[in-house]
BADO-957606 format. One record per residue (C-alpha): chain; x, z, y. Coordinates in Angstrom, 1 decimal. Each point is the difference from the previous one (the first is absolute). Layout:
# residues N
(gupa "A" (X Z Y)) ...
This chain:
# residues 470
(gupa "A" (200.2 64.4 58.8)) (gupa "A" (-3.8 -0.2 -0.5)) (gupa "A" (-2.1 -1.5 2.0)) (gupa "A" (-2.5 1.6 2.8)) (gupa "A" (-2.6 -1.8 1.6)) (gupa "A" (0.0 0.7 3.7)) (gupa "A" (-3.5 0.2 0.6)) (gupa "A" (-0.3 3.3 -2.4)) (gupa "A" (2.1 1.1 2.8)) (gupa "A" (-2.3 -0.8 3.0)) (gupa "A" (-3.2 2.0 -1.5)) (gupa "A" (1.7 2.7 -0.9)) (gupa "A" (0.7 -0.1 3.6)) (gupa "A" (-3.1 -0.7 1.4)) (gupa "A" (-1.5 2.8 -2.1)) (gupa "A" (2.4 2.8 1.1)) (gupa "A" (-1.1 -0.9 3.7)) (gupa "A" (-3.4 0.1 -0.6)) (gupa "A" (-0.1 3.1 -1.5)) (gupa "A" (2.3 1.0 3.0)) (gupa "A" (-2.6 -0.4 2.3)) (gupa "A" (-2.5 1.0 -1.9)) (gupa "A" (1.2 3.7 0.3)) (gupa "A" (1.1 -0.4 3.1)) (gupa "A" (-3.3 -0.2 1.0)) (gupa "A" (-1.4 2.9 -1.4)) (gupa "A" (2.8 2.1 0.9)) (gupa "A" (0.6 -1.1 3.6)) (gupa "A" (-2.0 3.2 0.6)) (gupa "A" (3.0 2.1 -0.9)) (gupa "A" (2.9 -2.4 1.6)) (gupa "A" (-0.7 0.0 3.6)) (gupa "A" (3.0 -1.4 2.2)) (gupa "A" (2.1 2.2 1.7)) (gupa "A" (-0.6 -1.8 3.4)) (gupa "A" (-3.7 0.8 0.2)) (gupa "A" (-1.4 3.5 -0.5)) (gupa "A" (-2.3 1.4 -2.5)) (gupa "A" (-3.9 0.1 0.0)) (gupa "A" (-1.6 2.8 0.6)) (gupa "A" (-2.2 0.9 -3.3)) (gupa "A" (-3.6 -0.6 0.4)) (gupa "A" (-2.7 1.3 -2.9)) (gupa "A" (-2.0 -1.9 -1.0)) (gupa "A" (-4.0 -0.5 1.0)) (gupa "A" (-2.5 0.0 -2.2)) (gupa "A" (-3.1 -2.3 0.6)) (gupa "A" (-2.9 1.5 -1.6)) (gupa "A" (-1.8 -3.0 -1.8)) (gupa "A" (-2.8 -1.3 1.6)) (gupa "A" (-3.6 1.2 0.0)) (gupa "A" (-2.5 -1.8 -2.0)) (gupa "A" (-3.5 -0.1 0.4)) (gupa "A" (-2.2 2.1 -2.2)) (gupa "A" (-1.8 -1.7 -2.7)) (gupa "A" (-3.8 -0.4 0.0)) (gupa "A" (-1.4 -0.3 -2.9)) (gupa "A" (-1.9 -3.2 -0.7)) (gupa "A" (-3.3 -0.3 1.6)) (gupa "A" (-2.6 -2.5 -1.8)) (gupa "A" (-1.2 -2.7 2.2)) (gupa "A" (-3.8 0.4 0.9)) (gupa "A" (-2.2 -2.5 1.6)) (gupa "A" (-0.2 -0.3 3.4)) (gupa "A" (-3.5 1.3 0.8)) (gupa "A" (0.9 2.9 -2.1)) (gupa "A" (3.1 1.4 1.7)) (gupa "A" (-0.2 3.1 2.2)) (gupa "A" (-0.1 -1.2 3.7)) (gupa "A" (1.8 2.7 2.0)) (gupa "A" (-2.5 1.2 3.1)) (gupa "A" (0.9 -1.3 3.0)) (gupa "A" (1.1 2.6 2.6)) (gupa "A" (-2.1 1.1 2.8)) (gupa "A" (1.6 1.2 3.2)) (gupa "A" (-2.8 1.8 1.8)) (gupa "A" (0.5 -0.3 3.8)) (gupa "A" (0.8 3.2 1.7)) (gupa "A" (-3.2 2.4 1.1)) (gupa "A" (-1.6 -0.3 3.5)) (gupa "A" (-1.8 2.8 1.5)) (gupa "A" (-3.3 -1.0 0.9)) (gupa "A" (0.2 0.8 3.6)) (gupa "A" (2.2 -2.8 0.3)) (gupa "A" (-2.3 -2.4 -1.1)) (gupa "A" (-2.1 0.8 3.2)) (gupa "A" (-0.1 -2.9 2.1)) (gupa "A" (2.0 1.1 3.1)) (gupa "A" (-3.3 0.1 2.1)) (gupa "A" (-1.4 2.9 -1.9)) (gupa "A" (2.6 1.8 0.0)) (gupa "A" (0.5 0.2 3.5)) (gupa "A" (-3.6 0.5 0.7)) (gupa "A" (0.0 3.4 -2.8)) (gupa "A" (3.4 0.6 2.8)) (gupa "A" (-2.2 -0.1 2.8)) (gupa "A" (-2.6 2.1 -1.4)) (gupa "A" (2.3 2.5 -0.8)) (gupa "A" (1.7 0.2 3.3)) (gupa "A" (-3.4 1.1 2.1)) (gupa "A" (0.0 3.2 -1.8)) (gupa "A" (4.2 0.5 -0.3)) (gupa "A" (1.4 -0.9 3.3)) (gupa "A" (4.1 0.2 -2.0)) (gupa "A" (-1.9 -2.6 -3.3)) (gupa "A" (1.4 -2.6 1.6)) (gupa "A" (3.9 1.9 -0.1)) (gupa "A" (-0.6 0.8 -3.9)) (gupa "A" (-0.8 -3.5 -1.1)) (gupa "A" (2.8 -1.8 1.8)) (gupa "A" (2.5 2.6 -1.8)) (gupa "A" (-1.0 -0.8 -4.0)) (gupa "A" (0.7 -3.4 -0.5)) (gupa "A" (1.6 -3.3 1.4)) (gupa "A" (-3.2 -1.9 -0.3)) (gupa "A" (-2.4 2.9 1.2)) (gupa "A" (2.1 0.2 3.1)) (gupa "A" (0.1 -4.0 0.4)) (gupa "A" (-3.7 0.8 0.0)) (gupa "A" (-0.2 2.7 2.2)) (gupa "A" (2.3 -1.4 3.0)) (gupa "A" (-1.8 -3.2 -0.3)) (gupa "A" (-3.6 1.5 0.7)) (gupa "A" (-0.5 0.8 3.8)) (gupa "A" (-3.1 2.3 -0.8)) (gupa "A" (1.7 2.1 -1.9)) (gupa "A" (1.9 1.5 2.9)) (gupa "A" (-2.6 -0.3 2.6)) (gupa "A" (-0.8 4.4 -0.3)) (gupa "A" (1.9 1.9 2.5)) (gupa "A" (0.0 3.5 0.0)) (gupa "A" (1.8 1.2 3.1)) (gupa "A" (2.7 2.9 -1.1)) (gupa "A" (3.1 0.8 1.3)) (gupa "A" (1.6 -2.5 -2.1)) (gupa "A" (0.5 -2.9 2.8)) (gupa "A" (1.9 -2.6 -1.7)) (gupa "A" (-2.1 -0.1 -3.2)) (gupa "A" (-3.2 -0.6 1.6)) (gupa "A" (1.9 -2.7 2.5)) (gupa "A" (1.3 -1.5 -3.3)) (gupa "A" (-3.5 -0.1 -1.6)) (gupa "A" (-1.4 -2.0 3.3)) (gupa "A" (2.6 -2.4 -0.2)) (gupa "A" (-1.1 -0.8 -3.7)) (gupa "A" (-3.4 -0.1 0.8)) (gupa "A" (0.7 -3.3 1.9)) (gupa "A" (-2.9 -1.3 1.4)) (gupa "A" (-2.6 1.9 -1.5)) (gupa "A" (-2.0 2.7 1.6)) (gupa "A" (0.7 3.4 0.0)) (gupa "A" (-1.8 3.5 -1.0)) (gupa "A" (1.1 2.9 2.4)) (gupa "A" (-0.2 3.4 -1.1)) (gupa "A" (1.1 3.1 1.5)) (gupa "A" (-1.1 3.2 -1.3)) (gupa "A" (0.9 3.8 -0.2)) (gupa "A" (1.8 -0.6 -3.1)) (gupa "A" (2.2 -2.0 -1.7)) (gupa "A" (0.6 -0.8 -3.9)) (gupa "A" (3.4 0.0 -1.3)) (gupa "A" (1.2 -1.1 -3.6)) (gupa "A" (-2.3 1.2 -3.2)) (gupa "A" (-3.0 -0.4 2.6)) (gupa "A" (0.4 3.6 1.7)) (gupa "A" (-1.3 0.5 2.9)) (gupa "A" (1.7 2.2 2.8)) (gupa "A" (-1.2 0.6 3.7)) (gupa "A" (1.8 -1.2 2.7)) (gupa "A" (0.1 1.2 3.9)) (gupa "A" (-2.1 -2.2 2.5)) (gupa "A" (0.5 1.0 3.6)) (gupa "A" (0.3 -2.4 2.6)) (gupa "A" (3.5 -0.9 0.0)) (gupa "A" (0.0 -1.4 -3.9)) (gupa "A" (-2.9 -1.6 0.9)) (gupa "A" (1.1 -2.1 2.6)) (gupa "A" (3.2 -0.3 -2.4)) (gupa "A" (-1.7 -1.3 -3.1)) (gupa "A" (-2.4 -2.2 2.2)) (gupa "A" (2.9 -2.1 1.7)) (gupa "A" (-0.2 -1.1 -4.0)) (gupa "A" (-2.4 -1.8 0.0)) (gupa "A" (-1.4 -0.7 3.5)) (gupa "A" (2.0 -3.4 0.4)) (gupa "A" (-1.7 -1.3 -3.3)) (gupa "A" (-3.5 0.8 1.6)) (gupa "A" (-1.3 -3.7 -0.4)) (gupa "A" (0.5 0.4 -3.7)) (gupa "A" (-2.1 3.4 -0.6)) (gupa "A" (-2.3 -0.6 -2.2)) (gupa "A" (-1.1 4.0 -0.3)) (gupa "A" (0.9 3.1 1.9)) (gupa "A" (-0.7 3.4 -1.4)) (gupa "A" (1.2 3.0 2.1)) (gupa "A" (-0.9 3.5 -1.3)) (gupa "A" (1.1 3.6 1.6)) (gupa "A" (-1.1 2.9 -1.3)) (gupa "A" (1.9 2.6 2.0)) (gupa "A" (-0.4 0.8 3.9)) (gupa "A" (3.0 -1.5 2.4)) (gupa "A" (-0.9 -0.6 3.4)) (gupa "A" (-0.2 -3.6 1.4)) (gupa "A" (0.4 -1.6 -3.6)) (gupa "A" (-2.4 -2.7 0.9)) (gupa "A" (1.6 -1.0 2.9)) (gupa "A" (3.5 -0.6 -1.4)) (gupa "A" (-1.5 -1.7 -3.0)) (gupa "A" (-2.1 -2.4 1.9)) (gupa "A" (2.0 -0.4 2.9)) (gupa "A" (1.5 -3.7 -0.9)) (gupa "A" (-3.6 -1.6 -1.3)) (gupa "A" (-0.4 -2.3 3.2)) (gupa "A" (0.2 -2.9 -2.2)) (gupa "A" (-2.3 -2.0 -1.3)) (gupa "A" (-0.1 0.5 -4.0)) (gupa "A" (-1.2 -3.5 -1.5)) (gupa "A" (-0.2 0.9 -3.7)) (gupa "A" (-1.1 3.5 -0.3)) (gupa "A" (-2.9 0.4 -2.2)) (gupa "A" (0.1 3.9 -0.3)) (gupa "A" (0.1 3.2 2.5)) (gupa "A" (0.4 3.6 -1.0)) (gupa "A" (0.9 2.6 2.7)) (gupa "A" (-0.3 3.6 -1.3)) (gupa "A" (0.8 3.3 2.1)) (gupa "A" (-3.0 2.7 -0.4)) (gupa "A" (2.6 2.6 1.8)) (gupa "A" (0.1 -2.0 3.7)) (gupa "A" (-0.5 1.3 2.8)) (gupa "A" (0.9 -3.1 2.4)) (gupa "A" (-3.4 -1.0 2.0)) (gupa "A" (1.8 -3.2 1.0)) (gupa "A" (-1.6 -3.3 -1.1)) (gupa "A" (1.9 -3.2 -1.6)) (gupa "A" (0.0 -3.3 0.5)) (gupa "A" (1.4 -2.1 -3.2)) (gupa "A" (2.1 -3.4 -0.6)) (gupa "A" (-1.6 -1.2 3.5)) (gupa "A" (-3.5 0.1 -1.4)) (gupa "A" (1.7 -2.9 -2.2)) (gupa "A" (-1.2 0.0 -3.6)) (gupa "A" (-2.1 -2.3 -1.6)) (gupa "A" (0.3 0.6 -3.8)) (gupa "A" (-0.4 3.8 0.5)) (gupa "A" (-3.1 0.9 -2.1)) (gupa "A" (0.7 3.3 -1.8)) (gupa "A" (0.6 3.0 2.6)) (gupa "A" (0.5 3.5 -1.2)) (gupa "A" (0.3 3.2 2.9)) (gupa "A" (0.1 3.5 0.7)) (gupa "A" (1.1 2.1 2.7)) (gupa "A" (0.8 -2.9 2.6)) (gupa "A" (-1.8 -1.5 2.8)) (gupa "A" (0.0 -3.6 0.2)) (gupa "A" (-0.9 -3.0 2.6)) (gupa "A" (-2.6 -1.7 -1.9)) (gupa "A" (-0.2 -3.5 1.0)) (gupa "A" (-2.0 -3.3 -1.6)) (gupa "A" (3.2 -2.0 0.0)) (gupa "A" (1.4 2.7 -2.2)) (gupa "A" (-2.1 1.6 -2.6)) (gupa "A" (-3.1 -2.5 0.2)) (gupa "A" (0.7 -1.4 -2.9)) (gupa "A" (0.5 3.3 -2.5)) (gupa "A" (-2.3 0.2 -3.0)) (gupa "A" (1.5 3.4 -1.3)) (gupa "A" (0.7 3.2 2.5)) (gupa "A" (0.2 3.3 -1.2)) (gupa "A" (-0.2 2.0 3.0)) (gupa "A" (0.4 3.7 0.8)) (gupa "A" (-0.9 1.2 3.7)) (gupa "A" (3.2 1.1 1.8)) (gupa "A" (-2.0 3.9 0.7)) (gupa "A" (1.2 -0.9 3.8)) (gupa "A" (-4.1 0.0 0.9)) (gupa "A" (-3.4 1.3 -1.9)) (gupa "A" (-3.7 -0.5 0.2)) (gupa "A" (-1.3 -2.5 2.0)) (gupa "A" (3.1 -1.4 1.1)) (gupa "A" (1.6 -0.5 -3.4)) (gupa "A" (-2.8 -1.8 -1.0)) (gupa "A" (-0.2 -2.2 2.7)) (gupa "A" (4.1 -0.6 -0.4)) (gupa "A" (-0.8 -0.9 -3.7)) (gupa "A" (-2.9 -2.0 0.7)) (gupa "A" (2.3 -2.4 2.4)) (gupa "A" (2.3 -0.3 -2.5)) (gupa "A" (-2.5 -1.5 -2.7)) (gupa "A" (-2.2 -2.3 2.7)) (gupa "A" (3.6 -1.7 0.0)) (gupa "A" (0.8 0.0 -3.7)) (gupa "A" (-3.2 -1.8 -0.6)) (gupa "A" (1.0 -2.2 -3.1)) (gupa "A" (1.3 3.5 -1.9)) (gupa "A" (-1.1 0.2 -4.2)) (gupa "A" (1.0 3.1 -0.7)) (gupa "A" (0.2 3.6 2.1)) (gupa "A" (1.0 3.3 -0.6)) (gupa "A" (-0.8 2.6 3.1)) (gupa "A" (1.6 3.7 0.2)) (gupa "A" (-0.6 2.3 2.8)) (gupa "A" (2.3 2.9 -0.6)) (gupa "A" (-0.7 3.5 0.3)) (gupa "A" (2.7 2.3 2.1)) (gupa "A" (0.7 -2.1 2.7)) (gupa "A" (-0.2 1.2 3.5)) (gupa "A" (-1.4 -2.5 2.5)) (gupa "A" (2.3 -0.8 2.7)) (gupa "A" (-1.4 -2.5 1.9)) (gupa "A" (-3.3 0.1 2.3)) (gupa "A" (-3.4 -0.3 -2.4)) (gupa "A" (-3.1 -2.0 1.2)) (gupa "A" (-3.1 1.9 0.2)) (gupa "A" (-2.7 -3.0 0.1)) (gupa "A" (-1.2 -1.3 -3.8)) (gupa "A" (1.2 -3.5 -1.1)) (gupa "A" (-2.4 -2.7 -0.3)) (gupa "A" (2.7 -2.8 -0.8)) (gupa "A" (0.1 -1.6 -3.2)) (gupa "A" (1.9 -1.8 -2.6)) (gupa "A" (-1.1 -2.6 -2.5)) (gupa "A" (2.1 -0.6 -2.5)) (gupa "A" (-1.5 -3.1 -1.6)) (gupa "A" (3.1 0.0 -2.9)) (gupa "A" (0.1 3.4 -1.0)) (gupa "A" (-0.5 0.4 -4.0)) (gupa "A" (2.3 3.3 -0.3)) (gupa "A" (-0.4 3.1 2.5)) (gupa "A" (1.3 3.4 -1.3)) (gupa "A" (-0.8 3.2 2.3)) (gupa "A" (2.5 2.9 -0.6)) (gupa "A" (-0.1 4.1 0.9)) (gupa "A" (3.3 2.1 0.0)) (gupa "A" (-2.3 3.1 1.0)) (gupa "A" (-2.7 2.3 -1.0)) (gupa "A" (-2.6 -2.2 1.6)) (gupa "A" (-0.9 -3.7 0.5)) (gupa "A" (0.9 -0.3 3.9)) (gupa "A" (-2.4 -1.1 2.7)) (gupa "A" (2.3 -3.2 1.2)) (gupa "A" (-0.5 -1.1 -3.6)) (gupa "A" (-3.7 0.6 -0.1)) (gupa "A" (0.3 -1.3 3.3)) (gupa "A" (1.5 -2.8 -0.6)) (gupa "A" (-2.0 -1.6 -3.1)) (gupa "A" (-3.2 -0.4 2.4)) (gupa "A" (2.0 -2.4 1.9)) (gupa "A" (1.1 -2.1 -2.6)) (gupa "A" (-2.0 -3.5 -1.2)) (gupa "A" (1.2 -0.7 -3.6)) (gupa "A" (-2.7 -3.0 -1.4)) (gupa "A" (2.7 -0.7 -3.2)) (gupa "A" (1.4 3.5 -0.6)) (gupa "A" (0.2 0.1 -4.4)) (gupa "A" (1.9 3.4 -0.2)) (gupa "A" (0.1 3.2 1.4)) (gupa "A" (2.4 2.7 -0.3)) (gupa "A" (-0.7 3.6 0.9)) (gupa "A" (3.6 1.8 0.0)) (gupa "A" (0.2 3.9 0.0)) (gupa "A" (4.3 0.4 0.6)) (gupa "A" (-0.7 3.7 -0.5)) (gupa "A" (-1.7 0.2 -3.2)) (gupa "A" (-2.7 2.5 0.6)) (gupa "A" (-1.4 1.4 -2.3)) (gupa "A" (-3.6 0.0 1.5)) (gupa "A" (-1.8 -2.5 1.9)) (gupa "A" (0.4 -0.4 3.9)) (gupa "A" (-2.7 2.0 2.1)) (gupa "A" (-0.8 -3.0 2.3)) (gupa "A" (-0.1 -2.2 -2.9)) (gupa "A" (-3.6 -0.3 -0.3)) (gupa "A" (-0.3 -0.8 4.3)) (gupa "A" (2.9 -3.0 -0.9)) (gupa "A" (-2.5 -1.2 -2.3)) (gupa "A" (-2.8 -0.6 2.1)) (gupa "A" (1.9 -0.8 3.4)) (gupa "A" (1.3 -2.8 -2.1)) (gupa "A" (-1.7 -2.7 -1.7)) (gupa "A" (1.5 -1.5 -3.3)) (gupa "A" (0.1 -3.2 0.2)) (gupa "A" (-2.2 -1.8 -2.7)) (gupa "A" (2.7 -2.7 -1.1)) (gupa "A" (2.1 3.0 -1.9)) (gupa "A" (1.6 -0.7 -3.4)) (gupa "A" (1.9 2.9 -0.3)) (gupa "A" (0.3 3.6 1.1)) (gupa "A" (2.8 2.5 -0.6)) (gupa "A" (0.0 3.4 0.8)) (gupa "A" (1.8 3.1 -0.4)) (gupa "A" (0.2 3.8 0.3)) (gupa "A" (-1.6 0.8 3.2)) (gupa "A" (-1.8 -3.1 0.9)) (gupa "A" (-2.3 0.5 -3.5)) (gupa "A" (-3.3 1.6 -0.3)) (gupa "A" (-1.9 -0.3 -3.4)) (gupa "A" (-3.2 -0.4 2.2)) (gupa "A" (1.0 -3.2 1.4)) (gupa "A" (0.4 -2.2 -3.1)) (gupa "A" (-3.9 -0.7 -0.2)) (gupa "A" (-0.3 -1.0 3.8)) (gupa "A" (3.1 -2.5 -0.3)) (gupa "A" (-1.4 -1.9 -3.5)) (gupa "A" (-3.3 -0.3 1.9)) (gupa "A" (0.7 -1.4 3.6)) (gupa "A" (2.7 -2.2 -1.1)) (gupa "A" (-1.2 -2.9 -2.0)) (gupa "A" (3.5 -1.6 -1.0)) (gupa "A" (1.6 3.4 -0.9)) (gupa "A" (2.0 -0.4 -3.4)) (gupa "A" (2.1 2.8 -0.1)) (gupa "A" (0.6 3.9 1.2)) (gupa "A" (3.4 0.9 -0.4)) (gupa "A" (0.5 4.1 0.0)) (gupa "A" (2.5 2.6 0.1)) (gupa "A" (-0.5 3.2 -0.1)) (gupa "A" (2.4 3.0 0.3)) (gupa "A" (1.2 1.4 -3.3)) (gupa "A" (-1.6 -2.9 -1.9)) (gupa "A" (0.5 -3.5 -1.2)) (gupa "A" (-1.0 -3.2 2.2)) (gupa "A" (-3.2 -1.1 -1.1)) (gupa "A" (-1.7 -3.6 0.8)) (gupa "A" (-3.5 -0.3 0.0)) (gupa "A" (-1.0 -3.7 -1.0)) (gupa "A" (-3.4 -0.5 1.9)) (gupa "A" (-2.6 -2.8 -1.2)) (gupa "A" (-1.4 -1.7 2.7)) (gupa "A" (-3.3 -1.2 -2.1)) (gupa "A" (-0.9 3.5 -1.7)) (gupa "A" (1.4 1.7 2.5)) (gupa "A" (1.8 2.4 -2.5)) (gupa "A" (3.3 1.5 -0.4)) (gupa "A" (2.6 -0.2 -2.4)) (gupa "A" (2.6 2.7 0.3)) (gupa "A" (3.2 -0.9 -1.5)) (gupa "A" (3.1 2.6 0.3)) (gupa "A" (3.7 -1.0 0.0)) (gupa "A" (0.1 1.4 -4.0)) (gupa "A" (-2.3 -2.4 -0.8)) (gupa "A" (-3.3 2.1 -0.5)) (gupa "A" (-3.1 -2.1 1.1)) (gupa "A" (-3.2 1.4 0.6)) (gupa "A" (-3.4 -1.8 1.2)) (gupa "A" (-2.3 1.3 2.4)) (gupa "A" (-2.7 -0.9 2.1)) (gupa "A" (0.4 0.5 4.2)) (gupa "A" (-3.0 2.0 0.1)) (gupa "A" (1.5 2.6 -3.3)) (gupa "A" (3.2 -0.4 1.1)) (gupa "A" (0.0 2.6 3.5)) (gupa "A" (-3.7 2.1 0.0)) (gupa "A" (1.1 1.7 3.2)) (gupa "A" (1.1 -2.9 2.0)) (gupa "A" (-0.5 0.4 4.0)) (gupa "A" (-1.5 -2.0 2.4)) (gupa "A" (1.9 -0.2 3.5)) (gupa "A" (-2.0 0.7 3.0)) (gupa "A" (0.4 1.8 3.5)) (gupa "A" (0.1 3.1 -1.8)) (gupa "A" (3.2 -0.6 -1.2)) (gupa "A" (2.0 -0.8 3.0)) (gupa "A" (1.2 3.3 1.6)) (gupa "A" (3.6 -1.6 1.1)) (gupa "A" (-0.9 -3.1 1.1)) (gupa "A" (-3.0 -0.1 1.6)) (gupa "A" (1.3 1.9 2.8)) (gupa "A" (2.8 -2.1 0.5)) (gupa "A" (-0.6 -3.9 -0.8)) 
């Protein structure tokens, strides 16, 4: 029996069981055991490869001070407006400004910006214009941001609404009262009070002036306008109380002058009431101006059409008024003729400083006034006159030459004539010659004596009106 070795045995063994496995292993796939169940079948994913980078192509190195430097980037801050580099200041004043000719300014700013109505509700001034309308709680509203400052009363026969439009309202007395229970409690803050009626009510001045029994500490300025009134009654204002009133305008009222009260005005522009003539309306306007003694500038109307309702005085007035400060006095006509109060009137009056005089024709006539040549010589220019104006009715051609020659400091005519331009005569006080100088520009030079051949000479020949009656 040959012989076998044993361990021939073993790896033939050990190889068969190796190889076992071996494909065991690959094909366990397709023996699964009965006790678990299949797999469900999944496809496969497929992972794209990953991206590479593109390839530069090789750059050559170059020095260092010859490589490109990239520019460095600029942010440019955002664009301000100019008006917002106004210091706050200005731009409230250029506010300010605006609001005295736009009573609702005030309204518009506050609505176009957050800083512009920062501005706005922090300026007191702005607000301190009221315009009394039917619209109550606005114009409470617009005292209450006004704060301390003072205030600027207006109440007139019309009233602007938005775009600047202007529309009449209805004064009788009972909106009057109304819209003065506005602003009567704020009377220590009024700084100026402008009341203006153009169409007839009865008793209009006595509803709007019934509350001012108070004194009125800061006001500066008066205007009281009502050419239609009919009430004779006189008024006493804020308890003769006023001492910083010094500009005064009125027409068509009668008023309690007083020293306390109106002593202290430099400006009055005033328009007789019509209620008396002659004699009597000059004496009334002559009291007036012995107490308004520090005045600077008048104006003086007598209107024409008024009848006199009150008793006249017969006897001439011999009382005058020296008004030491007077540099500006400007004499107005509404009518066909320079009236005798005014004529009157100028005889009375001592005017040592008086610089300017302006001679006012309201109707624009288109000849000169009949009694203009009697005005002349009843009054006496007074030598210290810079300036004359005159206009329409109040100019004569023949009166040029007599003017240059009686007043030594005379430097200028000023003219206007109906149907052409203004014209301004430059006088020279050493060759006593004229330049005449148009508003186109046109200069011409001429002597006084060249200038007006036919000039007049004022004497007792010319005074048919009032040498019967001054």
């Amino acid at each position: 029996m040959p012989y076998a070795d044993p361990r021939s045995h073993r790896r033939a063994f050990n190889l068969r069981r190796s190889f076992a496995s071996f494909v065991k292993s690959k094909l366990s796939y397709f023996f699964v055991p009965r006790h678990q169940p299949p797999l469900p079948f999944v496809h496969p994913v497929i992972v794209p490869p990953p991206s590479l980078p593109p390839v530069r192509p090789p750059v050559i190195s170059r020095p260092h001070q010859l490589r490109r430097v990239p520019p460095p980037i600029y942010h440019a801050p955002p664009r301000l407006h100019f008006i917002h580099r106004l210091p706050v200041e200005i731009l409230s004043l250029i506010f300010v400004i605006g609001s005295e000719d736009d009573s609702y300014l005030p309204i518009a700013v506050s609505h176009v910006c957050r800083t512009w109505r920062q501005i706005a509700l922090h300026t007191p001034s702005l607000w301190r214009r009221i315009t009394l309308t039917p619209h109550e709680y606005m114009w409470r509203h617009r005292i209450h941001r006004a704060r301390a400052c003072t205030l600027d009363i207006e109440l007139l026969p019309w009233r602007t609404i938005a775009g600047g439009i202007r529309r009449s309202q209805e004064l009788n007395p009972y909106t009057v009262q109304w819209y003065m229970h506005i602003a009567l409690p704020h009377i220590v803050k009024w700084r100026s009070l402008e009341i203006v009626y153009t169409e007839y009510s009865p008793y209009l001045w006595r509803a709007t002036l019934a509350g001012f029994y108070s004194p009125a500490p800061a006001l500066e300025a008066l205007s009281l306008i009502y050419r239609l009134n009919d009430d004779t009654q006189k008024f006493l204002l804020f308890s003769e109380q006023a001492p910083r009133l010094r500009r005064v305008t009125v027409d068509g009222i009668r008023l309690v002058w007083t020293r306390t009260l109106f002593g202290n005005l430099t400006f009055l522009d005033y328009t007789h009431h019509g209620f008396t003539s002659g004699h009597q309306a000059v004496h009334d306007v002559i009291s007036i101006l012995t107490i308004c003694h520090r005045l600077v500038e008048l104006c003086v109307l007598f209107p024409r059409g008024q009848v006199a309702r009150l008793p006249s005085r017969r006897d001439h007035v011999t009382k005058r008024a020296k008004l030491s400060s007077l540099a500006h006095l400007q004499l107005s006509v509404d009518g066909s003729d320079i009236p005798f109060e005014l004529a009157h009137l100028v005889t009375l009056i001592s005017t040592p400083r008086l610089t300017t005089l302006r001679l006012v024709d309201l109707g624009h006539s288109y000849h000169a006034f009949p009694s203009l040549k009697s005005f002349f010589y009843v009054y006496s220019l007074p030598p210290t006159l810079r300036s004359v104006h005159t206009n329409y009715g109040w100019y004569d051609p023949r009166m040029v030459q007599p003017m240059v020659q009686s007043l030594p400091k005379l430097m200028e005519i000023i003219l206007k004539r109906p149907r052409a331009p203004e014209q301004v005569l430059n006088v020279n006080t050493r060759a006593k010659s004229v330049r005449v100088k148009r508003r186109t520009g046109s200069t011409s030079r001429t002597t006084a004596q060249d200038s007006h051949r036919h000039y007049y000479r004022i004497d007792q020949a010319n005074l048919p009106y009032y040498s019967s009656r001054v």
